[in-house]
Backbone as a chain_set.jsonl record, in Angstrom:
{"seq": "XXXXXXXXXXXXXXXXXXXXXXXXXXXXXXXXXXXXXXXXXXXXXXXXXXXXXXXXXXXXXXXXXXXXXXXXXXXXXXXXXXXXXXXXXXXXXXXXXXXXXXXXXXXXXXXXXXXXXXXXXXXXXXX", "coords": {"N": [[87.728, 114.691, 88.932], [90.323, 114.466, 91.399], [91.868, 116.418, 92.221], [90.248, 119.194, 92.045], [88.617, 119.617, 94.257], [89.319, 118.237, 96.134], [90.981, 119.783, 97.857], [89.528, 122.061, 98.494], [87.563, 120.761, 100.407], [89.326, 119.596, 102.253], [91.419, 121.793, 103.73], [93.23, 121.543, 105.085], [95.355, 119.716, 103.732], [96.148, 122.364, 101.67], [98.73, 122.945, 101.197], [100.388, 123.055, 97.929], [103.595, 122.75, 97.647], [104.364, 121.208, 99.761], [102.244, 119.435, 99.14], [102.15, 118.329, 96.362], [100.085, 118.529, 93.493], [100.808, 116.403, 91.575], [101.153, 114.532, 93.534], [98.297, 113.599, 94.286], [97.215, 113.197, 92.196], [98.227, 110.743, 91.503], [97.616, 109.13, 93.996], [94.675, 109.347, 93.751], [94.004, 108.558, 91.582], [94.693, 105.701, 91.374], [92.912, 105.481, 93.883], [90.341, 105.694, 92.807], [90.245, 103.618, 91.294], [89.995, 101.401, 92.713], [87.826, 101.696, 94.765], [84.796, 101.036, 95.293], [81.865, 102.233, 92.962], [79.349, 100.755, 93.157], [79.539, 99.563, 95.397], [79.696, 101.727, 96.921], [78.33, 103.947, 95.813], [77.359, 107.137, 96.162], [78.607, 108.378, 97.536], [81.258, 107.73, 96.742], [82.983, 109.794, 95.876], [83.969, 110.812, 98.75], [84.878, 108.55, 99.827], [87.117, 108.577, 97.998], [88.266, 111.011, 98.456], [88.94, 110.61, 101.052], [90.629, 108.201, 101.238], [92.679, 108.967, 99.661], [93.749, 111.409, 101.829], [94.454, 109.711, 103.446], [96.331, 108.629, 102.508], [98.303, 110.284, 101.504], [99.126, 111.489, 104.504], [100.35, 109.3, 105.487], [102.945, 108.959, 103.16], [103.511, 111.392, 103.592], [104.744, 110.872, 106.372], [106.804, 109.214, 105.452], [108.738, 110.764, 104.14], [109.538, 112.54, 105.753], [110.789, 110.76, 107.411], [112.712, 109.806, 105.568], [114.358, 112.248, 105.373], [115.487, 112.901, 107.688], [117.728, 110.865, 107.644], [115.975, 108.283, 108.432], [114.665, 105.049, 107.755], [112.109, 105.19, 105.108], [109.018, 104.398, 105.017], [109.074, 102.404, 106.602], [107.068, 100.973, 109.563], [106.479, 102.425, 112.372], [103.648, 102.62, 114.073], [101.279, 104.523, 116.311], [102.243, 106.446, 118.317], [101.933, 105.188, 121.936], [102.803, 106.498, 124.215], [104.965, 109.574, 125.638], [107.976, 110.871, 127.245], [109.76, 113.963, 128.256], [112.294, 114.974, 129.969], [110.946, 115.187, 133.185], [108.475, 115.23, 132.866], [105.75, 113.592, 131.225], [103.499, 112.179, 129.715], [100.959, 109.948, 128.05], [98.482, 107.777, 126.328], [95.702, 106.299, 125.403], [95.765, 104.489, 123.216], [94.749, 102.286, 122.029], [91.854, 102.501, 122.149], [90.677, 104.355, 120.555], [91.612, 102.864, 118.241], [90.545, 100.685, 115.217], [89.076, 97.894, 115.412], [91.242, 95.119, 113.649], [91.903, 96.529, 111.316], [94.55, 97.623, 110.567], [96.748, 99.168, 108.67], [95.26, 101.552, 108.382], [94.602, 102.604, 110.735], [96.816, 103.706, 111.639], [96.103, 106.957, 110.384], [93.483, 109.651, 111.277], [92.16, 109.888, 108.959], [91.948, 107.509, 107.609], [91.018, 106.178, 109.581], [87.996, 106.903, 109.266], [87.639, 106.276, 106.47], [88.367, 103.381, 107.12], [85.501, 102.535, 108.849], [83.588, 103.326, 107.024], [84.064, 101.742, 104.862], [83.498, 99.442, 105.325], [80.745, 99.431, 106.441], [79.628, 99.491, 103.825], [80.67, 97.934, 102.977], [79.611, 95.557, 103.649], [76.862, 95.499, 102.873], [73.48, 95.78, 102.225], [70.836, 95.859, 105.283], [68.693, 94.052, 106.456], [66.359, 93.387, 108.725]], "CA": [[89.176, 114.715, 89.189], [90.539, 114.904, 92.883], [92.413, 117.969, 92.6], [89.461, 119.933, 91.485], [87.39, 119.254, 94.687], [89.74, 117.891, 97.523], [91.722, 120.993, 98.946], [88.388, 122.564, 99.317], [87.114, 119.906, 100.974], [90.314, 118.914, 103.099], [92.102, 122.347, 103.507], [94.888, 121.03, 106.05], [96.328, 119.836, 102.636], [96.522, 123.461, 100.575], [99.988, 123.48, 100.667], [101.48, 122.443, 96.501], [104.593, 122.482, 97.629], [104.162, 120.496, 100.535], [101.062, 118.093, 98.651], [101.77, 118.259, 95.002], [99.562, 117.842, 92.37], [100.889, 115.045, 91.27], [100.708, 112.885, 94.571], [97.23, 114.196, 94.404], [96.41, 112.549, 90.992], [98.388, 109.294, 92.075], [96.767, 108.364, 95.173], [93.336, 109.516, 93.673], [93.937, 107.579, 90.315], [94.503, 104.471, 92.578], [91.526, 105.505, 94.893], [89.125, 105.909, 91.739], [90.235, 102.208, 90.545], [89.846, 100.45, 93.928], [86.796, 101.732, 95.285], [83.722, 100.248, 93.437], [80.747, 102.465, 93.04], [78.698, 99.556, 93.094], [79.312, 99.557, 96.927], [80.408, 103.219, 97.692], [77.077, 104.815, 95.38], [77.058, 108.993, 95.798], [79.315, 108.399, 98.934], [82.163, 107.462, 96.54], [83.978, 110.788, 95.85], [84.436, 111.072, 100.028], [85.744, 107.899, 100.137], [88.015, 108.481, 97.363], [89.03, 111.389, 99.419], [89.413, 109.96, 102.569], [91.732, 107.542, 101.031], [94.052, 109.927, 99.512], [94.033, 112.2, 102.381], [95.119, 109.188, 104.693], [97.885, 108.262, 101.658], [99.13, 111.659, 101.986], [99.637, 111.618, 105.547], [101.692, 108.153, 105.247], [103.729, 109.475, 102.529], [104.79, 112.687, 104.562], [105.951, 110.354, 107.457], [108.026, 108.587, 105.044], [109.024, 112.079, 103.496], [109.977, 113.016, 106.934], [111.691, 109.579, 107.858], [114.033, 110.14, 104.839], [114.639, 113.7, 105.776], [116.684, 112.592, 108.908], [118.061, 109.831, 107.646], [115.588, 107.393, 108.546], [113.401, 104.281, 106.313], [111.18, 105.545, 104.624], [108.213, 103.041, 104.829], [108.994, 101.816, 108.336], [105.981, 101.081, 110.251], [106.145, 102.578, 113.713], [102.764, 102.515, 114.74], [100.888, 104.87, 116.898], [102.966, 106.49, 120.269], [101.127, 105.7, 122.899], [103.418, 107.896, 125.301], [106.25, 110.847, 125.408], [108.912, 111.911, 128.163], [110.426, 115.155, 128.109], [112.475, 115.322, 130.816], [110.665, 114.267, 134.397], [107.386, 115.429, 132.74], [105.594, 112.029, 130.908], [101.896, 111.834, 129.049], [100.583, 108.731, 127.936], [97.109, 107.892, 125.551], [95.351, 105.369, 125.707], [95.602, 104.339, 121.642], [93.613, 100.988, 122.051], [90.602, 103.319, 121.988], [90.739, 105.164, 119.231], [91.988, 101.603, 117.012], [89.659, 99.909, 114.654], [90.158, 96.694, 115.269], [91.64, 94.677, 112.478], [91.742, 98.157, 110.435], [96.114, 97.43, 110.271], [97.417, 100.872, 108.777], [94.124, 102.65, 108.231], [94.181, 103.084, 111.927], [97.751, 105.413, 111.331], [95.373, 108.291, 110.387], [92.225, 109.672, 111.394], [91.29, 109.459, 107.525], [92.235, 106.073, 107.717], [89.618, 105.095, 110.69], [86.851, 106.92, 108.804], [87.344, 105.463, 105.736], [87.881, 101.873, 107.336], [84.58, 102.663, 108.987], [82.545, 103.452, 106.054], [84.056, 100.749, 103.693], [83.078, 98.352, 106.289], [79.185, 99.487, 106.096], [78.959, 99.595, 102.556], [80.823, 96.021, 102.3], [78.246, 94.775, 104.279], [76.043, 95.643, 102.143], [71.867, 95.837, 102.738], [70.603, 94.695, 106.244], [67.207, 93.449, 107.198], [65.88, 93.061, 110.266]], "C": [[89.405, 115.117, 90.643], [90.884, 116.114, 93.318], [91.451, 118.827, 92.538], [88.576, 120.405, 93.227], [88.575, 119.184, 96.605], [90.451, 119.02, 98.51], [90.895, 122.086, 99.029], [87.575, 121.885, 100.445], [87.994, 119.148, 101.952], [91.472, 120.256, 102.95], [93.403, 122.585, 104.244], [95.884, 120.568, 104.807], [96.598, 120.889, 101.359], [97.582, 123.382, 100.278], [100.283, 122.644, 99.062], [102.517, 122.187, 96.679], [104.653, 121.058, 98.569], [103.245, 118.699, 99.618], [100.814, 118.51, 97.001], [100.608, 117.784, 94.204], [99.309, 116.577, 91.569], [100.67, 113.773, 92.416], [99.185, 113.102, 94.194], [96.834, 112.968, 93.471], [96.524, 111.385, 90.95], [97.781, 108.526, 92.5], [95.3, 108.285, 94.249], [92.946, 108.729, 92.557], [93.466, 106.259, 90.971], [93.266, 104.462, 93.029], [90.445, 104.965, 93.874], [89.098, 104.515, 91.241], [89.733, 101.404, 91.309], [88.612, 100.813, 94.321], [85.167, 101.817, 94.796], [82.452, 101.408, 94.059], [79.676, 101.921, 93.098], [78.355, 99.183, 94.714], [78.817, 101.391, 97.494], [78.722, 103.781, 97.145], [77.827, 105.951, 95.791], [77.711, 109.051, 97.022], [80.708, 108.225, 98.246], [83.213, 108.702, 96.432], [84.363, 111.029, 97.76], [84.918, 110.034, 100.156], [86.922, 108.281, 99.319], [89.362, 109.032, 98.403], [89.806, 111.32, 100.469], [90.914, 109.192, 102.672], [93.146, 107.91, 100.507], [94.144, 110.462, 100.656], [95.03, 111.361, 103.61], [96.347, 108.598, 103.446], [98.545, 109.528, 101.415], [99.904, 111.898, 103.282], [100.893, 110.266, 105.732], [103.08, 108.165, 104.648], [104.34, 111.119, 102.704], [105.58, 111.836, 105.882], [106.678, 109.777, 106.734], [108.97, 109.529, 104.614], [110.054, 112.394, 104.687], [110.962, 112.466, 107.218], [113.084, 109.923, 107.38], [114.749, 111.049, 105.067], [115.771, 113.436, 106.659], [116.995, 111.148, 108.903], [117.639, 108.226, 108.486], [115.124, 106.224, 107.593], [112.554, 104.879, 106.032], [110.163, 104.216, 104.44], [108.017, 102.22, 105.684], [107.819, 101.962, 109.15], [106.123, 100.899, 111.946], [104.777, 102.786, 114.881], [102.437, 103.817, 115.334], [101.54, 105.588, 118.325], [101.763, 106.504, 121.153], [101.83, 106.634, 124.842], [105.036, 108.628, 125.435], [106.482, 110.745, 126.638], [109.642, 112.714, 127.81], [111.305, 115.453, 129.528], [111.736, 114.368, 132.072], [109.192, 114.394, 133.922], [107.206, 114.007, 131.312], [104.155, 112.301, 130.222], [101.924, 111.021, 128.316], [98.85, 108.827, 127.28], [96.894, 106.457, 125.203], [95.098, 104.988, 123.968], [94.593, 103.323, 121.386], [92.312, 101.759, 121.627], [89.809, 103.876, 120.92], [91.025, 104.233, 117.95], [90.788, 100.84, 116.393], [90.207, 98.618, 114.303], [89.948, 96.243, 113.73], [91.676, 95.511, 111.171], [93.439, 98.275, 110.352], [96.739, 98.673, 109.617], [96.398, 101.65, 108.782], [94.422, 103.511, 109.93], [95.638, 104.165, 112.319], [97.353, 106.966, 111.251], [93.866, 108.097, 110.989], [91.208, 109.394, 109.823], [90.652, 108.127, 107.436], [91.04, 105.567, 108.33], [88.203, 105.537, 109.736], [86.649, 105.994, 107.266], [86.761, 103.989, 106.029], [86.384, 101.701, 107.958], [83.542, 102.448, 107.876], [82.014, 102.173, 105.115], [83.496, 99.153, 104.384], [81.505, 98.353, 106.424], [79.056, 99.345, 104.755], [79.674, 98.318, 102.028], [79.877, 95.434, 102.417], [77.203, 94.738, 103.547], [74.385, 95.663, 102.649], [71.595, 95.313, 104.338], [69.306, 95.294, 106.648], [67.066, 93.209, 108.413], [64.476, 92.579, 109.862]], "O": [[88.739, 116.042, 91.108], [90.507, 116.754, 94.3], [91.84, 119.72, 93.291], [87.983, 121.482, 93.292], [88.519, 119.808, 97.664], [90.4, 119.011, 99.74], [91.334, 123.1, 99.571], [86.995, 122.547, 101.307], [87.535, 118.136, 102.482], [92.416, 120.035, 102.191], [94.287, 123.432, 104.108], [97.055, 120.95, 104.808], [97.099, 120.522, 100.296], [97.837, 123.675, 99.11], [100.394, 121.425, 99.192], [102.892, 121.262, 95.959], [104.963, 119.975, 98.073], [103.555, 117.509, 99.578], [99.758, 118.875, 96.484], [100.232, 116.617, 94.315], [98.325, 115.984, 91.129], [100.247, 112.623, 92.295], [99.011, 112.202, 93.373], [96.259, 111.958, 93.879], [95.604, 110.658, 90.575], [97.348, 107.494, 91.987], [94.83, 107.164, 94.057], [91.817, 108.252, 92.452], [92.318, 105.831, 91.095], [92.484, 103.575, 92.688], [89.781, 103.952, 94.094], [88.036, 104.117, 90.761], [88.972, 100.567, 90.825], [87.966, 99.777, 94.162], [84.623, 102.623, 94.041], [82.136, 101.481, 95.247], [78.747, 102.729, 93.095], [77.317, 98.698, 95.166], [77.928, 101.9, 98.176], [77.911, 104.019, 98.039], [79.047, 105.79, 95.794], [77.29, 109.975, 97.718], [81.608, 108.538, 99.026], [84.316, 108.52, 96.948], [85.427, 111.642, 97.834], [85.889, 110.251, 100.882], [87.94, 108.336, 100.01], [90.395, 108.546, 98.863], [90.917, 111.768, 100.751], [91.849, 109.299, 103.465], [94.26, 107.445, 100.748], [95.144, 109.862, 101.049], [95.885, 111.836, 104.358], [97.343, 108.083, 103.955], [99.692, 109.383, 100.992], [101.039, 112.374, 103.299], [102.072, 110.41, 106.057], [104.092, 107.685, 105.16], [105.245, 111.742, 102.149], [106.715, 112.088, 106.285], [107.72, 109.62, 107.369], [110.14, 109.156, 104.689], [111.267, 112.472, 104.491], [112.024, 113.072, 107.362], [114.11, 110.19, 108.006], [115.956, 110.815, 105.004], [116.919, 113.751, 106.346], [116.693, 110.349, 109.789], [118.398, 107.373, 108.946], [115.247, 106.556, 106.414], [111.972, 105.297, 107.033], [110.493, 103.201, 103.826], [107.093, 101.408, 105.729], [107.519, 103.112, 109.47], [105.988, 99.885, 112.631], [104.848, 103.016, 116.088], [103.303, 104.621, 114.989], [101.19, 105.101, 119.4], [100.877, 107.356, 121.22], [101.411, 107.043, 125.925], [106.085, 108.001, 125.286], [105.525, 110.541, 127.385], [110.4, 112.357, 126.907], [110.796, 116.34, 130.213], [111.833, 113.141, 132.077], [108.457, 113.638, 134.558], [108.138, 113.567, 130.638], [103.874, 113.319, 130.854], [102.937, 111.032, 127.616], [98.081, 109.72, 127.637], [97.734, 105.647, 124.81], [93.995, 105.348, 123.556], [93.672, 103.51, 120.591], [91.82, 101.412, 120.553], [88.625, 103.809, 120.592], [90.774, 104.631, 116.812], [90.012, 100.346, 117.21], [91.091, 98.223, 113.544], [89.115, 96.604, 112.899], [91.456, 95.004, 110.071], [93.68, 99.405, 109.927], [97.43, 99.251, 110.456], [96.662, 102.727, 109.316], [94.427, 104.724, 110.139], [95.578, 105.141, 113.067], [97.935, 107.917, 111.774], [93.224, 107.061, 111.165], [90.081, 108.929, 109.653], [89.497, 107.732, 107.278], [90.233, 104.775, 107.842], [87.386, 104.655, 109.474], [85.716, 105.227, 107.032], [85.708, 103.443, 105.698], [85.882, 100.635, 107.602], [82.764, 101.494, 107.865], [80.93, 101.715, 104.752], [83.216, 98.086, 103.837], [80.971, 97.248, 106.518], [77.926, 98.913, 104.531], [79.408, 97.752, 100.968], [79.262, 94.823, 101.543], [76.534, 93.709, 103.643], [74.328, 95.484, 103.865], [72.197, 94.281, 104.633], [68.943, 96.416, 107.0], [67.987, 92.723, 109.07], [63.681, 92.201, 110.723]]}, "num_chains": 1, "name": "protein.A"}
């Protein structure tokens, strides 16, 4: 079960109030259906994780969105730079993007997962 395991193992999400229980069992239900042990093997409970932890973070920016009367579900992408005034910083996001990785690349969960699931699609390789 996810709850049992993941907010030891990911303790940026302790908060209950904040990361109920129930999203918890949602996402991880989902996760547990979609991600085939058949690929994943004894690596699968960290993906599971991975994949809730980056459907957690998605579902607080929509959380958020709504909050101040924004969409919830609106895909703004990545900032790649802030002004405050005359002061400006800028990040080079390209960098950090896995290509063709389309929301994964929203979180850092996100990139590791898309990483992983991308070696273990692949499956065996010979040389």
């Amino acid at each position: 079960m996810i709850n049992s395991t993941f907010r030891a193992d990911f303790p940026e999400f302790e908060s209950t109030i904040k990361y109920p229980d129930s999203m918890l069992t949602f996402w991880g239900t989902l996760a547990e259906n979609l991600i085939l042990i058949d690929r994943w093997q004894d690596m699968k409970p960290f993906g599971v994780e991975l994949f809730v932890a980056h459907q957690l973070v998605t579902a607080s920016m929509n959380i958020k969105a709504n909050e101040v009367d924004g969409l919830p579900g609106q895909f703004l992408g990545p900032a790649n730079n802030k002004s405050v005034g005359e002061v400006s910083v800028g990040y080079d996001t390209n960098m950090s993007m896995e290509l063709g990785a389309g929301h994964w690349n929203l979180t850092s969960y996100g990139k590791q997962f898309i990483r992983l699931a991308r070696m273990f699609g692949a499956g065996a390789v010979q040389l």
